[in-house]
C-alpha positions in Angstrom: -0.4 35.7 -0.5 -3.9 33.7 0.1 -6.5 35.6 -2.0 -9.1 35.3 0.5 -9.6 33.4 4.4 -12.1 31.2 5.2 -12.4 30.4 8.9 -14.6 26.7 8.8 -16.4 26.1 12.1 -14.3 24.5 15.2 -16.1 21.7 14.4 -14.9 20.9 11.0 -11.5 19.1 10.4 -9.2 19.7 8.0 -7.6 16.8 6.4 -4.3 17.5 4.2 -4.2 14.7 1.4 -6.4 13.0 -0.6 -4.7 9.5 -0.8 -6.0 6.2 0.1 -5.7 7.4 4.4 -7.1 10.7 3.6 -10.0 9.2 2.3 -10.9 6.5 4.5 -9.9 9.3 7.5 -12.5 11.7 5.9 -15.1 8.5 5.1 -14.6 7.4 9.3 -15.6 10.9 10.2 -18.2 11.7 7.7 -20.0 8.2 8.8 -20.0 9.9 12.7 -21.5 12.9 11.2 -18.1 14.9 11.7 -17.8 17.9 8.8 -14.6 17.3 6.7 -12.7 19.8 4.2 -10.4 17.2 2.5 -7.4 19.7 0.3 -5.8 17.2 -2.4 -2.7 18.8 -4.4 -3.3 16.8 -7.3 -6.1 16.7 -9.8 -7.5 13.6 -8.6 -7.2 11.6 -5.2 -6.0 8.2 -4.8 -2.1 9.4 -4.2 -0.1 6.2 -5.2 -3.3 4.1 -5.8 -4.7 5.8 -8.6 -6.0 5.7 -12.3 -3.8 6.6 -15.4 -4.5 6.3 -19.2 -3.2 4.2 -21.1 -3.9 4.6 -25.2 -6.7 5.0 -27.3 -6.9 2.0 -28.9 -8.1 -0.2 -25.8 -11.6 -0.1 -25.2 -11.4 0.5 -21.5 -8.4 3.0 -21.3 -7.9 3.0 -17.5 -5.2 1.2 -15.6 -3.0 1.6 -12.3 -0.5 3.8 -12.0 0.7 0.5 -9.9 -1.1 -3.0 -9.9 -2.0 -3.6 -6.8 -3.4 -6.9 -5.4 -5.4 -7.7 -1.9 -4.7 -10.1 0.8 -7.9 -11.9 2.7 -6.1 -10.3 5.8 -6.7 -6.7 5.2 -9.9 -6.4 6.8 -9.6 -2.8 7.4 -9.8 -2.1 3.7 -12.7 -4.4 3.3 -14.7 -2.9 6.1 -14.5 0.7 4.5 -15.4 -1.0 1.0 -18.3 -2.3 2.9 -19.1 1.4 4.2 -19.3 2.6 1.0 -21.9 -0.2 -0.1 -19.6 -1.7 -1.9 -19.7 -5.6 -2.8 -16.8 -7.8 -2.6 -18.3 -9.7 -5.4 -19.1 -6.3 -7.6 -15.3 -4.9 -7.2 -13.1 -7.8 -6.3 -12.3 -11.7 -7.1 -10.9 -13.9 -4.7 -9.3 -17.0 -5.2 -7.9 -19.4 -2.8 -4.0 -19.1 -2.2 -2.7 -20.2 -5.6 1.1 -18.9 -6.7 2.8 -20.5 -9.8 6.0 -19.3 -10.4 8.2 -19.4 -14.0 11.6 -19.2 -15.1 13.0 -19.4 -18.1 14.3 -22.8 -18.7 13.7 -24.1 -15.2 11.0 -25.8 -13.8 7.9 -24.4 -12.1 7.6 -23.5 -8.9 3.6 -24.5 -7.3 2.3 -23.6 -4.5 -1.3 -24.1 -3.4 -3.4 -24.5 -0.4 -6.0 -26.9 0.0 -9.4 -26.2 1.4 -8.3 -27.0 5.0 -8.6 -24.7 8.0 -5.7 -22.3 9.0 -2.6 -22.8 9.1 -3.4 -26.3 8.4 -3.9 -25.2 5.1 -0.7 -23.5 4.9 1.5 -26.9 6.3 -0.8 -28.5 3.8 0.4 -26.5 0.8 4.2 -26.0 2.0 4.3 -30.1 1.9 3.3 -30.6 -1.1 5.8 -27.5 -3.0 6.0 -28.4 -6.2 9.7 -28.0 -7.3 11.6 -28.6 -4.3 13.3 -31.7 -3.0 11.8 -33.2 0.1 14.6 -31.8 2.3 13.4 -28.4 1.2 10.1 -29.1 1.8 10.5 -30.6 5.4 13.0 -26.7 6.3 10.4 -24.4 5.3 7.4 -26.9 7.5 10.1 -26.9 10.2 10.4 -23.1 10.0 6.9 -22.3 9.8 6.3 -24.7 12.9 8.7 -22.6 14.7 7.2 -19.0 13.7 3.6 -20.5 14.6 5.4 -21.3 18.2 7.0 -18.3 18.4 3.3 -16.5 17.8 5.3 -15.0 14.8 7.5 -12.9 17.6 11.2 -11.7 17.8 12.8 -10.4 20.3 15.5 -8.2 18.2 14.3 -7.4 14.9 16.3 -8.4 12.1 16.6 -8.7 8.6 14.8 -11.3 6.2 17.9 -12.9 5.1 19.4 -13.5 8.4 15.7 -14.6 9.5 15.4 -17.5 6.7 19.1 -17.9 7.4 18.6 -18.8 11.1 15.9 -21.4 9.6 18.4 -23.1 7.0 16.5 -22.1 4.3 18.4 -23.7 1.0 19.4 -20.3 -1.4 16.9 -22.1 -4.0 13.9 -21.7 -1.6 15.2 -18.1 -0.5 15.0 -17.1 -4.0 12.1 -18.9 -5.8 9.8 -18.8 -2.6 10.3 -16.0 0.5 11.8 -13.2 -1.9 9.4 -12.8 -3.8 6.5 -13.4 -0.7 9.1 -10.6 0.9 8.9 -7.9 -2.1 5.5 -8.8 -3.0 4.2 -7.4 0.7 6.8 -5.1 1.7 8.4 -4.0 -1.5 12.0 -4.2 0.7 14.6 -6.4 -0.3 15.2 -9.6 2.0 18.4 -7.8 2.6 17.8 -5.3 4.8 13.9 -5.8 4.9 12.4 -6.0 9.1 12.0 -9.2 9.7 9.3 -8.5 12.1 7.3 -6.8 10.1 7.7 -9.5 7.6 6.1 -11.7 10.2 3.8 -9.4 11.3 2.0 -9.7 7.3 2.4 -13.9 7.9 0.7 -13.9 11.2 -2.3 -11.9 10.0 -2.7 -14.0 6.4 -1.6 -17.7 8.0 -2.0 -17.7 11.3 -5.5 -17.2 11.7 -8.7 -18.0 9.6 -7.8 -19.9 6.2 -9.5 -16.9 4.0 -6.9 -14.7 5.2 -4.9 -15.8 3.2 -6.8 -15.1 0.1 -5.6 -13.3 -3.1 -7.8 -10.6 -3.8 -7.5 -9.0 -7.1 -9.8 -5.6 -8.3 -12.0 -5.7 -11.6 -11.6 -2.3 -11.8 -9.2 0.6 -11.7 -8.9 2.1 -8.5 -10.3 5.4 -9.2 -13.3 3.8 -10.4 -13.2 1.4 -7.6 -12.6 3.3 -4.6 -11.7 7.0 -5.1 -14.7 7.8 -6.7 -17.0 6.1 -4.7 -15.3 8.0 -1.6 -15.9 11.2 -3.2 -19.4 10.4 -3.3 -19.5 9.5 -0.1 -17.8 12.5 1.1 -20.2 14.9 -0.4 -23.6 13.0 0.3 -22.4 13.4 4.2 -21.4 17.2 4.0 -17.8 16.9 3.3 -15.9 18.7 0.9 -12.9 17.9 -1.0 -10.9 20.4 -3.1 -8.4 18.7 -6.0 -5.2 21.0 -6.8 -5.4 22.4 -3.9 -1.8 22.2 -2.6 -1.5 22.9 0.8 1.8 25.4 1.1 2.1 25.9 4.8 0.6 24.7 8.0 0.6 27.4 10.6 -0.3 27.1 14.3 -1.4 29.7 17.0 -2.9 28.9 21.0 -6.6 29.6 21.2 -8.3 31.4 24.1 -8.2 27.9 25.7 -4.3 27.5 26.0 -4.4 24.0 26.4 -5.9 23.9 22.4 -4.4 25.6 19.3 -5.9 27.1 16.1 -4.4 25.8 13.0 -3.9 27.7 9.9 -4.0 25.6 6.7 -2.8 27.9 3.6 -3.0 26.9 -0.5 -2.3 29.1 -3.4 -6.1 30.0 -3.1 -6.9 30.7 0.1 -6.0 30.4 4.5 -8.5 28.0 6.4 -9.0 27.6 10.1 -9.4 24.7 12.1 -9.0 23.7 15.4 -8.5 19.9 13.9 -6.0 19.2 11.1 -4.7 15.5 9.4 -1.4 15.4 8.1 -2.1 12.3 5.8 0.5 13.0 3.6 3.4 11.0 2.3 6.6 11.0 5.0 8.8 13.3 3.2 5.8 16.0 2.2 4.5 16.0 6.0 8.3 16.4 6.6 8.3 19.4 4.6 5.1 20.9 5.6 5.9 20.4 9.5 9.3 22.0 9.0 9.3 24.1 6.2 12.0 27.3 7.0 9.5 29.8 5.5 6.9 29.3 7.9 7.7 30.5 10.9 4.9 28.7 12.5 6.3 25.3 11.9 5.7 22.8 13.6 9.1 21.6 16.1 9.2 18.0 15.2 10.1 16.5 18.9 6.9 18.2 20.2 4.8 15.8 18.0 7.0 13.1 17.2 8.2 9.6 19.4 11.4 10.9 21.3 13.4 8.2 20.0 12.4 9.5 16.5 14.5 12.3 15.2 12.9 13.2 12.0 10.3 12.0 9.1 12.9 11.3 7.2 12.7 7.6 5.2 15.0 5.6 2.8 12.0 4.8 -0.1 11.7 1.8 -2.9 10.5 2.5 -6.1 7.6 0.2 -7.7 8.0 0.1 -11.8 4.8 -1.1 -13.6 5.1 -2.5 -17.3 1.7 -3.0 -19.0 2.4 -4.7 -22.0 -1.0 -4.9 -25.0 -1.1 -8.4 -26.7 -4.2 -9.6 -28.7 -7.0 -9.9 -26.9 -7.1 -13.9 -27.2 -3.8 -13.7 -25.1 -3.9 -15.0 -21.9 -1.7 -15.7 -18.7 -2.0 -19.5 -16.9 -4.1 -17.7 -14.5 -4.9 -14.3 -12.6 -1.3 -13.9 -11.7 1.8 -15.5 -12.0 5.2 -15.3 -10.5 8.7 -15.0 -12.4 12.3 -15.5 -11.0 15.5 -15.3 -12.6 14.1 -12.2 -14.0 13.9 -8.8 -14.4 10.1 -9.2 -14.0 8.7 -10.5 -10.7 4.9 -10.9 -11.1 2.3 -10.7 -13.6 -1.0 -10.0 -14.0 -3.7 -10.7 -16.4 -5.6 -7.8 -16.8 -9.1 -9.5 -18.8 -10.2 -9.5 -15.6 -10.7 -5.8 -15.5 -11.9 -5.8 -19.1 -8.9 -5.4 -20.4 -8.4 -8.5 -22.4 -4.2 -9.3 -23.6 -3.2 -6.4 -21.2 -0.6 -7.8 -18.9 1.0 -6.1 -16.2 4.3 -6.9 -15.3 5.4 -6.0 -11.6 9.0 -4.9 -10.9 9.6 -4.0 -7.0 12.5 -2.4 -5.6 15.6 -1.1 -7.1 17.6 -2.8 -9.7 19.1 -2.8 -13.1 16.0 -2.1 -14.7 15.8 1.8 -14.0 19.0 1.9 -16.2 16.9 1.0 -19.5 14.6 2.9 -21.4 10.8 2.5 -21.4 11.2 1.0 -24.5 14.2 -1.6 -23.6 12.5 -2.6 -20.4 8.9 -3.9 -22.3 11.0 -5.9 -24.6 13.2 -7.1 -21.8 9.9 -7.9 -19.9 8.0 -9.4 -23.1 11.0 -11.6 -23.7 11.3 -12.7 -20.2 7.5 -13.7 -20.5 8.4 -15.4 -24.1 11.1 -17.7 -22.2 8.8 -18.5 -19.2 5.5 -19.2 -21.3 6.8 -20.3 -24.9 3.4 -19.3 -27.1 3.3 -15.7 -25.9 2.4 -13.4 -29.4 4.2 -10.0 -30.5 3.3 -7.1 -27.5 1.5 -4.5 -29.4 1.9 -1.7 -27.4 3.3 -1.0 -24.1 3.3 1.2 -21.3 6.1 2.1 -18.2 4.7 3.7 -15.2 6.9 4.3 -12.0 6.6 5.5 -8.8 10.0 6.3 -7.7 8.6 6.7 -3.3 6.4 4.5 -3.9 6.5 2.8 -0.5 8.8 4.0 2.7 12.0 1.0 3.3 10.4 -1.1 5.5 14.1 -1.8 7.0 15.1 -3.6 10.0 14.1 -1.5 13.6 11.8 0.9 11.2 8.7 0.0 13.8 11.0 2.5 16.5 10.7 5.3 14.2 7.5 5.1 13.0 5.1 7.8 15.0 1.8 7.5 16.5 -1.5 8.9 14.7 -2.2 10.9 17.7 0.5 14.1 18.3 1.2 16.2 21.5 -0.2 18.9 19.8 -3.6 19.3 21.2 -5.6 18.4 17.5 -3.0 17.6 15.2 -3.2 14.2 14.0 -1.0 12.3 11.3 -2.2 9.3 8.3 -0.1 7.4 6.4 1.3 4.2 5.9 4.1 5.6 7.6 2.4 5.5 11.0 2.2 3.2 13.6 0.4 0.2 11.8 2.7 -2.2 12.3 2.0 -3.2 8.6 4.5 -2.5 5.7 3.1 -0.3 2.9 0.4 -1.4 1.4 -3.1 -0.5 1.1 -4.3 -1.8 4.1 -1.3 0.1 6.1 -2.6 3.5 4.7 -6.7 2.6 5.2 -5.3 1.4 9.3 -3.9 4.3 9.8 -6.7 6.8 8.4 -9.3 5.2 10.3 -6.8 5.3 13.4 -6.6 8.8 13.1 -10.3 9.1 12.8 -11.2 7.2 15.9 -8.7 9.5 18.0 -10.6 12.5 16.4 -14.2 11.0 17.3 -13.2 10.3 20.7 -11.9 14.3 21.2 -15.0 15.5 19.8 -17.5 12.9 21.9 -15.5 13.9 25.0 -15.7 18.1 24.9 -19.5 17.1 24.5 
């Protein structure tokens, strides 16, 4: 039982996680001058964007529990950086698309885009491919011709493979180039990945304005970068955010006014009251907390959910991170690099968060990998590197991080079962990358969907006056 209840003024919203949506839901209302009480089950926020430690020995401990990297096209993101008086040039570095990819024993793949404007830039840089034969080439121009003339639209979604298939895409330009665009943005294999969705992501970083298509990489952890900084935020605007507070059971009664509802927000510490609550949980906790048995409140999910939708319920990819510690003189070709014919699939030179010789090695999806052991899998990783880039020294220490859910399976038809921020119970909203963005899930997806479900509150509150 709660050991005390706190009823918050009607006023006040409630906002149940403390990830990357949670905080830009909470920031979006705080900026409006809308109270928040943010509950975050964890210690600190950031949910699967956050800071870890490494080992003593480096003198600036902090990395990722995930690397994560930034498109020019997530302008959501950069807008609530910008809120939070934060300078693109102080946090992030940009470069102009660039992607090398390695393998061992093969030649290189190259890809860059001249300084050209969009998607000039793109047919620009998908002519001149390095590592492809000139019928290659002259499929993937003709395919993106016909995306650009389709405005990037489908009308039955199916899978990558079958999409590039359609385009006579050679199995040499499936592997070396869209696979790893594919599991770089979605973190899906081509296989059963949406194709629309897949498109969607092109559309926003090609089809537009040639920055778009930017790589944007962070200088700092993200706790440093972001989480912290929201925090601040939070406070300085009369918010309030409570770490390990896990929120047990949502609970829901009619006010006096029956066509609103009271809900009743419990932790291991205490009940709260609102007449405003944000799921902005992960899929499968708001699952659980909408439906839990023991609360006999709960939530019935087709009164708040598309009908078409019959449950929360995703498939989920795993992300595994390998940061492996070389001499600090070491150094990758550039900020990041691709690998195929690999275990590994990108890596990333960490010197540029002060982390000089720390490499992180990005391994999306499922595969053979999650049969090693933390050990096996650097070694597999530091060979695989070894091949690619003959010169690399002995790793000197290592560390595995994995997020098992780290991103819902953006599989074909998953835009049908995706809900809406807004519910059809009267001041229950949901946040998530899970929601309605029409993005796969990424940082941006989670930021679009927290200030989505912020805007919906604002406009309630502005209309009762």
């Amino acid at each position: 039982m709660p050991l005390s209840t706190n009823y918050l003024d009607d006023k006040a919203v409630i906002i149940i996680g403390g990830g990357w949506s949670g905080l830009a839901c909470a920031i979006s209302l705080a900026r409006q001058g809308i109270k928040v009480h943010l509950l975050e089950s964890a210690r600190q926020p950031g949910g699967r964007a956050r800071r870890v430690q490494f080992k003593n020995f480096l003198p600036h401990q902090n990395i990722d529990n995930g690397q994560h990297i930034m498109l020019g096209a997530y302008h959501s993101t950069l807008s609530l950086f910008e809120m939070l008086d934060l300078h693109e040039e102080d946090i992030l570095q940009r470069q102009a698309l660039e992607l090398n990819l390695f393998a061992p024993e093969q030649s290189q793949i190259k890809l860059k885009a001249p300084a050209l404007p969009a998607p000039f830039h793109l047919l620009a840089a998908f002519s001149r491919l390095q590592g492809f034969t000139l019928y290659e080439r002259i499929s993937v121009l003709k395919m993106s011709f016909m995306l650009m003339l389709s405005q990037y639209r489908l009308k039955h979604d199916i899978s990558v493979i079958n999409l590039l298939r359609q385009h006579h895409q050679s199995d040499k330009v499936i592997k070396t180039l869209w696979q790893p665009l594919c599991l770089a943005t979605m973190n899906t294999p081509i296989h059963y990945a949406s194709a629309q969705v897949f498109l969607k992501v092109l559309k926003d970083s090609f089809g537009s304005k040639r920055k778009d298509s930017d790589l944007l990489f962070f200088k700092n952890d993200l706790s440093q970068l972001f989480c912290e900084p929201a925090l601040d935020y939070i406070s300085q605007h009369n918010g309030q955010v409570d770490c390990a507070s896990k929120v047990t059971q949502l609970g829901i009664r009619p006010s006096s006014n029956t066509s609103e509802y009271h809900f009743i927000v419990t932790t291991a510490e205490a009940c709260y009251q609102s007449d405003t609550v944000v799921v902005a949980t992960p899929a499968h906790i708001s699952d659980k907390l909408l439906h839990s048995r023991d609360n006999q409140c709960a939530l019935q999910i087709n009164s708040f959910l598309k009908p078409e939708s019959a449950s929360l319920n995703y498939y989920y990819e795993p992300i595994c991170t390998v940061y492996l510690q070389y001499p600090r003189s070491t150094k990758l070709p550039s900020t990041m690099i691709g690998l195929y014919d690999t275990i590994g699939q990108w890596a990333i030179d960490r010197s540029l968060c002060r982390q000089a010789g720390l490499i992180a090695v990005v391994i999306s999806g499922p595969g053979k990998h999650s049969q090693l052991s933390h050990k096996q899998l650097a070694e597999t990783v530091h060979n695989e590197l070894c091949r690619c880039m003959p010169g690399i020294p002995e790793w000197l220490d290592f560390r595995v991080t994995t997020e098992q859910r780290a991103t819902f399976s953006c599989r074909v038809n998953i835009e049908q079962q995706r809900p809406e921020n807004n519910t059809l119970v009267p001041g229950l909203f949901l946040a998530g990358d899970y929601t309605s963005t029409h993005y796969p899930s990424t940082l941006e997806g989670a930021i679009k969907s927290g200030i989505n479900a912020a805007r919906l509150i604002i406009n309630k509150k502005y209309s009762k006056g």
